[in-house]
C-alpha positions as CSV (number, residue, x, y, z in Angstrom):
1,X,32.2,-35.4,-33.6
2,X,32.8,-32.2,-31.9
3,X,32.1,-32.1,-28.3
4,X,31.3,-28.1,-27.3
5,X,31.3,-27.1,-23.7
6,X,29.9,-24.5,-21.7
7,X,32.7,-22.6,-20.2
8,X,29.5,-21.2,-17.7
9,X,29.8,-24.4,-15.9
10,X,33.1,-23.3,-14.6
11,X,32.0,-21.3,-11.6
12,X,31.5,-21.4,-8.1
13,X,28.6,-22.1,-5.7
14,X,25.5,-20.5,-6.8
15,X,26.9,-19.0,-10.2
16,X,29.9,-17.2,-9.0
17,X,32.5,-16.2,-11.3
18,X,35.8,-17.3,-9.4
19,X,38.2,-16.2,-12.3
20,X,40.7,-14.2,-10.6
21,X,40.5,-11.1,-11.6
22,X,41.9,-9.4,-15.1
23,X,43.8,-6.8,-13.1
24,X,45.5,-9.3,-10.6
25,X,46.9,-11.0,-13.7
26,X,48.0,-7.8,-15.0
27,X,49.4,-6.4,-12.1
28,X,51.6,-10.1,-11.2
29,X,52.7,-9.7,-14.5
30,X,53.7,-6.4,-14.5
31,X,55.7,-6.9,-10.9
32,X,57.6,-9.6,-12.4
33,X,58.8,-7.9,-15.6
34,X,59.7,-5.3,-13.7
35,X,61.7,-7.7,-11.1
36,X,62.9,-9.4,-13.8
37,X,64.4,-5.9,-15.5
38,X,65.8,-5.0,-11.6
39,X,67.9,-8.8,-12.0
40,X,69.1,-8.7,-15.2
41,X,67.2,-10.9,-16.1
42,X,65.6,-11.2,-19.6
43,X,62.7,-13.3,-19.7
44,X,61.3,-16.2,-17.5
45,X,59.9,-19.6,-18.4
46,X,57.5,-20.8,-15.7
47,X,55.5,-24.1,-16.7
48,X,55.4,-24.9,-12.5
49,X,51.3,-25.3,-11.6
50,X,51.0,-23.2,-8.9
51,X,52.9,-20.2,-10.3
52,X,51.1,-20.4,-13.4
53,X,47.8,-19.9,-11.7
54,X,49.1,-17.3,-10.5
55,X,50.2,-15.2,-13.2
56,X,47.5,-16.9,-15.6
57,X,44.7,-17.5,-13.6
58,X,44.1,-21.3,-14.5
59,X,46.2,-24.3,-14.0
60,X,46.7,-25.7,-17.9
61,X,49.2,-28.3,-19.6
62,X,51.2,-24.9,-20.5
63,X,54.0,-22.2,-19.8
64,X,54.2,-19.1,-19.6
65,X,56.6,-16.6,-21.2
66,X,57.4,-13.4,-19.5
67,X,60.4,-10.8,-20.7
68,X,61.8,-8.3,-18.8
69,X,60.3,-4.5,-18.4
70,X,62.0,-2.9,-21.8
71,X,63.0,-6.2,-23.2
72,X,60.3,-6.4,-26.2
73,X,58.9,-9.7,-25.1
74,X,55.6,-9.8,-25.7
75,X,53.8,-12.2,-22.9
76,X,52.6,-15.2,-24.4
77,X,51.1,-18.4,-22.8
78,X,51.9,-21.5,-24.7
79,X,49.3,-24.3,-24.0
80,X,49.2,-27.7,-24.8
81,X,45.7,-28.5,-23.7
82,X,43.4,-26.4,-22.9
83,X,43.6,-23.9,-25.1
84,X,40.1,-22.4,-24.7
85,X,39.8,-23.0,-20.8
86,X,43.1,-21.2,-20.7
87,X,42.0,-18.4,-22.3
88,X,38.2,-18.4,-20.5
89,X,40.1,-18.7,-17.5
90,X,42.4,-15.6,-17.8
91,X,39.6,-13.9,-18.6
92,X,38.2,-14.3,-22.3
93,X,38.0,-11.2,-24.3
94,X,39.5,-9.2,-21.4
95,X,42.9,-11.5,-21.5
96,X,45.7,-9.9,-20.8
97,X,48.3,-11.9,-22.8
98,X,48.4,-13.9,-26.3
99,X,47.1,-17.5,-25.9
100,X,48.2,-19.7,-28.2
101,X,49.2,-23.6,-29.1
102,X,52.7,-24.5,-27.4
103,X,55.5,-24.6,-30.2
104,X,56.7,-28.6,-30.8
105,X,60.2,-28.9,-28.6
106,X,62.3,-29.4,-31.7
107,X,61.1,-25.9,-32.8
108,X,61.4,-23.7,-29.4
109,X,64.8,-22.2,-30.1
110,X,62.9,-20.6,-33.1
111,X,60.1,-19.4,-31.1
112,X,61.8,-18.0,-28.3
113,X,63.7,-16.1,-30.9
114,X,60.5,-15.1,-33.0
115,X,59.0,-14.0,-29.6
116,X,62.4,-11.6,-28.8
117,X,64.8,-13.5,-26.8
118,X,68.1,-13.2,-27.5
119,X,69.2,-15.8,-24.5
120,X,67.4,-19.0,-23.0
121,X,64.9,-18.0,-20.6
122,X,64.6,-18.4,-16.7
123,X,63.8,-21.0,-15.2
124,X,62.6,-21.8,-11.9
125,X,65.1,-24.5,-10.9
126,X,63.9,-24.9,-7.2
127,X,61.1,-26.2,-8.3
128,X,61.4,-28.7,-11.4
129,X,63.0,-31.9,-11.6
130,X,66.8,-31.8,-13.0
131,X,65.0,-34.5,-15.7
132,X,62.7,-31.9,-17.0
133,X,65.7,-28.9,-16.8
134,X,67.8,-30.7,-18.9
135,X,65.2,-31.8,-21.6
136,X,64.5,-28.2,-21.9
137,X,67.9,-27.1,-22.1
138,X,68.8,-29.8,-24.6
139,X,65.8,-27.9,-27.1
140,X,67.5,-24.0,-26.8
141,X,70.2,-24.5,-29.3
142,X,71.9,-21.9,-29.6
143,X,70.8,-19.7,-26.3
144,X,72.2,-22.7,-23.8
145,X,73.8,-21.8,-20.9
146,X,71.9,-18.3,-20.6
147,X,69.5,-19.3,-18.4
148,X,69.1,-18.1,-14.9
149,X,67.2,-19.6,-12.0
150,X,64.3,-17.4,-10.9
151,X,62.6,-19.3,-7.9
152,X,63.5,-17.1,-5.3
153,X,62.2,-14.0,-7.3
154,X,59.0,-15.5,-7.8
155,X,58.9,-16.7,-4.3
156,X,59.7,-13.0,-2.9
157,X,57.1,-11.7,-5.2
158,X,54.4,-14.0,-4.0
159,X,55.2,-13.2,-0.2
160,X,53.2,-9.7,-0.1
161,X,49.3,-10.5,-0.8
162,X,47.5,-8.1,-2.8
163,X,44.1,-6.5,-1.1
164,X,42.3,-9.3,-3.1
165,X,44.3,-12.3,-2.4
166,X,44.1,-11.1,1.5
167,X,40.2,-11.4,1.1
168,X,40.8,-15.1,0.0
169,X,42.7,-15.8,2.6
170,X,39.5,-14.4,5.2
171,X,37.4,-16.4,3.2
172,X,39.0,-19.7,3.9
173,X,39.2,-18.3,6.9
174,X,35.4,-18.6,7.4
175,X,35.3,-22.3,6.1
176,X,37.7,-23.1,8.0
177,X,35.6,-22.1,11.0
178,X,32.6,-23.7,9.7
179,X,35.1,-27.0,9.7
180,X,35.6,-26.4,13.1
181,X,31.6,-26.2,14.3
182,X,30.6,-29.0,12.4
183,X,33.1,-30.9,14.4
184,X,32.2,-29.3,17.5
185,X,28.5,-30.7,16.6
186,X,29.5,-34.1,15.2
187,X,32.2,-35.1,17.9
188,X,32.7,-36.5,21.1
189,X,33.3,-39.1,23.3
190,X,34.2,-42.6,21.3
191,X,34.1,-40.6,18.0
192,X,37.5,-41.9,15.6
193,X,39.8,-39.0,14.4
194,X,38.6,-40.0,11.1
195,X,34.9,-39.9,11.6
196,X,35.3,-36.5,12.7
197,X,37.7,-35.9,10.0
198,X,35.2,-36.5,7.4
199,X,32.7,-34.7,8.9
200,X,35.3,-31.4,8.5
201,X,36.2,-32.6,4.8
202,X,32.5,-32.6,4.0
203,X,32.1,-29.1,5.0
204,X,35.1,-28.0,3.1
205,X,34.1,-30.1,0.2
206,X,30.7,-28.2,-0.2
207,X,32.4,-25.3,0.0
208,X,34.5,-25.6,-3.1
209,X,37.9,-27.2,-1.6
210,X,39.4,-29.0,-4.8
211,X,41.5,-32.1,-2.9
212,X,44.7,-30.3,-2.6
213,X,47.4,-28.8,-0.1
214,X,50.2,-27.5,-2.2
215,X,53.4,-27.4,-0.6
216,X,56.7,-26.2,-1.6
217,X,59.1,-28.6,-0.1
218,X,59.8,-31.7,-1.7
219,X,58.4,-34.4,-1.2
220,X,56.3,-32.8,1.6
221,X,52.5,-33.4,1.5
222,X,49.8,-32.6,4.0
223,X,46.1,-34.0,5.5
224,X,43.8,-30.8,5.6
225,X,42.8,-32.0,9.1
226,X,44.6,-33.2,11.2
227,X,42.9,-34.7,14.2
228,X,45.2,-36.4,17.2
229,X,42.9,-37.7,20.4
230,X,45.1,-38.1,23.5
231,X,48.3,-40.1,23.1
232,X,48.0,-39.9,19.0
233,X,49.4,-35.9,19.9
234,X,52.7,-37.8,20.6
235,X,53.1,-39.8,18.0
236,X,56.4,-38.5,15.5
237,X,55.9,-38.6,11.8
238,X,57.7,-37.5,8.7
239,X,55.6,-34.0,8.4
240,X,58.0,-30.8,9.8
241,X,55.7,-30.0,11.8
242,X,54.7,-30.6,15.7
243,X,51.7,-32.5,15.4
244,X,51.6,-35.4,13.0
245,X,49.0,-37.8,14.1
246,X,48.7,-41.3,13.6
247,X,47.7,-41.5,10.3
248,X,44.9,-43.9,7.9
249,X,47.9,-46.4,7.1
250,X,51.7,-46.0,6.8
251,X,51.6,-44.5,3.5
252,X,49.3,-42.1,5.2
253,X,50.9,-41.4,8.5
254,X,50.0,-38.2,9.0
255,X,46.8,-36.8,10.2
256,X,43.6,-38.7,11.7
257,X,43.4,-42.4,12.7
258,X,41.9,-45.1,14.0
259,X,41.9,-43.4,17.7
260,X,39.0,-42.6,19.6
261,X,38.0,-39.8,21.8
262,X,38.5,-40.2,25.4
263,X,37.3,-38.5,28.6
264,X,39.1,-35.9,29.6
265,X,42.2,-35.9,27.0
266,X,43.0,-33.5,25.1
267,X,41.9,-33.3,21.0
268,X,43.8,-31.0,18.6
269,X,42.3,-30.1,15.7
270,X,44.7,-28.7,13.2
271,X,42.4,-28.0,9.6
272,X,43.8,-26.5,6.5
273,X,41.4,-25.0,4.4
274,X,42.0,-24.3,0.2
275,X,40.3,-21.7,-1.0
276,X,40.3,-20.6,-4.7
277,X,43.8,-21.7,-4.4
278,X,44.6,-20.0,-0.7
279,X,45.5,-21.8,2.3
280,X,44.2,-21.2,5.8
281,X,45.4,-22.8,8.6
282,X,43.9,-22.8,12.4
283,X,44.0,-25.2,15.5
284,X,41.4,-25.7,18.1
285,X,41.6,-28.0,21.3
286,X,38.5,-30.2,22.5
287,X,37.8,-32.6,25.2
288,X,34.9,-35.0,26.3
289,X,34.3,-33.3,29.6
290,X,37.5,-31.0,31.4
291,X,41.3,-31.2,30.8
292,X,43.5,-31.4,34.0
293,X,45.1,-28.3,35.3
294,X,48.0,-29.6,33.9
295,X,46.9,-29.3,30.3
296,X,44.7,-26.1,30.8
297,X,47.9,-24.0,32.2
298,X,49.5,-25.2,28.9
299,X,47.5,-23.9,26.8
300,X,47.7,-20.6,28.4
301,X,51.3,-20.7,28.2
302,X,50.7,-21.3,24.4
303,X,48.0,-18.6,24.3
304,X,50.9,-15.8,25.7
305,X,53.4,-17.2,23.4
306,X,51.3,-16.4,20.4
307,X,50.2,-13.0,20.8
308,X,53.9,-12.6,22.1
309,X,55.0,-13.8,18.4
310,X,51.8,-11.7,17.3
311,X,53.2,-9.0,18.6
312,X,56.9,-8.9,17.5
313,X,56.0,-9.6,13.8
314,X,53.3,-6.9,13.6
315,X,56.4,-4.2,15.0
316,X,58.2,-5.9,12.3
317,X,61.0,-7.5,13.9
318,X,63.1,-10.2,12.2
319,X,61.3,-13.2,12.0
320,X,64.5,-15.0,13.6
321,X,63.7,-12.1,16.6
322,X,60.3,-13.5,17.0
323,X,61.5,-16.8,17.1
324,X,64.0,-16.0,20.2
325,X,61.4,-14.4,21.9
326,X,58.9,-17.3,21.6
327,X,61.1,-19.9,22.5
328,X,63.0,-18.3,25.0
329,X,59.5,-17.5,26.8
330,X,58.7,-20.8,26.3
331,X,61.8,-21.8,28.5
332,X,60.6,-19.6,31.1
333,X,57.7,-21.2,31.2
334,X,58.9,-24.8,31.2
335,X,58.1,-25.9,27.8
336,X,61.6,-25.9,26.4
337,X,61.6,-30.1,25.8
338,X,58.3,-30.1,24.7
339,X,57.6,-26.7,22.4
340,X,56.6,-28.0,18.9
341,X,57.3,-31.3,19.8
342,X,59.8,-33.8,22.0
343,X,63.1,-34.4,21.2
344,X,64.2,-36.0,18.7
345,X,61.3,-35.2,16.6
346,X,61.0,-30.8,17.5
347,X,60.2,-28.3,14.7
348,X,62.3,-25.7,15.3
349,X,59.8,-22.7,14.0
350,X,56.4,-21.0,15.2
351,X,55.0,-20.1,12.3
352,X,55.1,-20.3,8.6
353,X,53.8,-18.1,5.8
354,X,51.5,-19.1,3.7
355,X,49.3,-18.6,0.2
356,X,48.9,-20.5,-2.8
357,X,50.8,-23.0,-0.4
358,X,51.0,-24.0,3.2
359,X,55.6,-24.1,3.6
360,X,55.8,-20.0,2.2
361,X,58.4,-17.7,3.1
362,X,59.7,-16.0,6.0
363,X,59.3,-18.1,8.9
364,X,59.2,-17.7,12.6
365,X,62.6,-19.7,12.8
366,X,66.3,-18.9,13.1
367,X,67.9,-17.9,10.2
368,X,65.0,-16.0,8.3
369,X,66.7,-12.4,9.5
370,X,63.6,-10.0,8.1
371,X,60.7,-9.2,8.9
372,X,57.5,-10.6,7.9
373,X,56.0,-8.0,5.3
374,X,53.0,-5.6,5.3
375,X,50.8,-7.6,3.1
376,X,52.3,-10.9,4.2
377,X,50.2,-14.0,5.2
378,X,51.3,-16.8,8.4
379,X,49.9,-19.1,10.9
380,X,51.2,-18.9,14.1
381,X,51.3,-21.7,15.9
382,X,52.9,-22.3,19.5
383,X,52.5,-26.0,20.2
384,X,53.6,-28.1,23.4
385,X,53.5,-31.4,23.3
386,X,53.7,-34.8,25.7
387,X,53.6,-38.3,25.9
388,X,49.5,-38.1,26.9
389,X,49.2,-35.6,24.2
390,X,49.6,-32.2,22.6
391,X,47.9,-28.7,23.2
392,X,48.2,-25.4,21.5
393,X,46.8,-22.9,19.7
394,X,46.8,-21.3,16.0
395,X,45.4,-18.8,13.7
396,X,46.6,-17.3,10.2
397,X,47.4,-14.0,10.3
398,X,48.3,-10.9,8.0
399,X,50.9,-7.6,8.3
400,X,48.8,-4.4,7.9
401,X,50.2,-0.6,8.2
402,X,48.5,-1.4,12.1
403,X,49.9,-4.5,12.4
404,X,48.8,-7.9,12.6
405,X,45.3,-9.0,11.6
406,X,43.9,-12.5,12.4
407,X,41.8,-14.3,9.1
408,X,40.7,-17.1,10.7
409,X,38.4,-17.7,13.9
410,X,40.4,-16.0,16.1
411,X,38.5,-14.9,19.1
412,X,35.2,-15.9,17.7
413,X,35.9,-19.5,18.6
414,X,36.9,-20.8,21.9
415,X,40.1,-22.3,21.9
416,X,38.7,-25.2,23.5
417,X,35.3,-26.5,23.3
418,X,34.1,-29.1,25.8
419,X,31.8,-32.2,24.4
């Protein structure tokens, strides 16, 4: 028996169609045939998840072929299963590249030639396991040993946001505040970093999050909200990162706990939101009843810092400039053994791009000598933190012809809300 489904069911709150749009699709596509012309390059390969929702718009058991810009390829996305949500999801009658049933692996040297290729493919070998390269490559026959790696051409491609996935971005954006107020509502003193955390998590929930952070370093993963009361600020754990929380369990050490609010310490609240496959990230400090002097002077250190690294990225100096000028203001100010964490355990950055996932390129950090560019997405995130605890401040930002713009809460909320 035939089971028939309603592809109408695959929408958003209320109805909404959140296909991404026919013309993003054509216009990736187009930008990487042309890249891939630029590098010599004859075609690409990409079976990784998050690149194929890019390029395809849905996330099936499939690959995608791409040639290069004069090559003759025609673009073709193989799937294995689901053939009609693949091609609903790029856009039905509108879809802007041949759908059809992946070829068996003993018959893909044929089809790569049927299709025009006259070498193996790209790959993108940053990002799949040497297992899975060398099955692959085991199938091409003839056109082994052709095949280039293409991770950091995707990855450059993906670094400048179009117009519509900036407006993704502010959208999380706004979830990501409403995360924020319902913890503002629901917290307080005695309150578990996990009771508020699942307050947040309901809101983002509701709102269409799908249950997960995609990151690009292996074998990083993340909590959406990250919640350390008082001394769980201190606390070191695997995540590169300044804040990592106690953690449910040790197979989950990283983000809320067990802890409970207390009076007068300081609570960061670090919360990812995903939405439609974009990342926004923003920290806000609470307290049950007023921080010392101590911790409020802190946070205004952090505060300068930020808009300093604000600044510097949308002139569009180096990230690697913004970096030295953060940290070495953050010396000035004291903070040196305690900016984005204590040693042994410091992250050595103050912001990191992001999109389809939370570790994108540049970062504020040494080494990434180029500017952030116009159409490019990061959180900026100054941290200090102490044996009592951590304070800071963060918002996710993006490069315009003016400079930078904050999508997230910005100056709409406080970055620290008493209970």
């Amino acid at each position: 028996m035939n089971v028939v489904w309603d592809p109408s069911n695959l929408t958003g709150p209320g109805g909404q169609d959140w296909r991404v749009p026919v013309s993003e699709l054509e216009s990736r596509q187009s930008k990487l045939s042309i890249s891939l012309a630029e590098a010599g390059i004859e075609s690409v390969y990409i079976d990784d998840p998050v690149e194929l929702y890019w390029l395809t718009g849905g996330r099936q058991n499939s690959a995608i072929l791409i040639g290069a810009d004069g090559s003759g390829i025609e673009t073709r996305h193989w799937v294995r299963r689901s053939l009609e949500r693949a091609e609903y999801e790029a856009g039905g009658g509108n879809c802007p590249h041949i759908v059809e049933s992946h070829p068996r692996m003993d018959e893909l040297e044929a089809s790569l030639l049927a299709a025009g290729c006259t070498r193996g493919p790209g790959l993108l070998e940053g990002k799949i396991p040497y297992e899975h390269w060398s099955y692959f490559d085991s199938k091409l026959g003839g056109l082994r040993g052709n095949s280039d790696d293409c991770t950091k051409l995707l990855f450059a491609l993906r670094e400048i946001k179009s117009d519509w996935e900036i407006s993704m971005v502010r959208e999380s954006g706004d979830v990501n505040r409403s995360m924020f107020e319902a913890i503002r509502d629901c917290g307080g003193l005695g309150k578990t970093e996990l009771e508020m955390a699942g307050v947040a998590d309901e809101v983002s929930r509701s709102a269409g999050f799908g249950g997960r952070i995609r990151m690009r370093k292996w074998p990083m993963d993340c909590d959406r909200v990250v919640i350390a009361a008082g001394h769980s600020g201190a606390v070191p754990s695997y995540f590169d990162s300044a804040v990592g929380g106690l953690g449910a369990s040790p197979i989950s050490s990283l983000g809320a706990g067990f802890a409970k609010v207390k009076r007068n310490e300081p609570v960061l609240v670090d919360i990812v939101h995903v939405h439609r496959g974009y990342v926004s990230d923003c920290t806000r400090m609470f307290s049950a009843g007023s921080l010392s002097g101590d911790w409020t002077s802190r946070l205004d250190d952090m505060m300068e810092i930020g808009a300093s690294v604000v600044e510097s990225l949308g002139k569009g100096d180096d990230c690697s400039s913004a970096w030295d000028r953060g940290s070495s203001q953050a010396a000035e100010l004291g903070h040196a053994e305690h900016l984005m964490g204590m040693a042994p355990d410091q992250a050595s950055f103050l912001g990191h791009s992001i999109g389809l996932e939370l570790d994108e390129t540049p970062v504020v950090a040494r080494g990434f000598d180029r500017p952030l560019a116009i159409g490019g997405t990061m959180a900026i995130e100054p941290k200090v933190i102490h044996s009592d605890g951590a304070i800071g401040t963060e918002d996710t930002w993006v490069r315009t012809d003016d400079g930078m713009e904050c999508l997230t809460s910005g100056a709409d909320f406080p970055l620290i809300t008493e209970w």
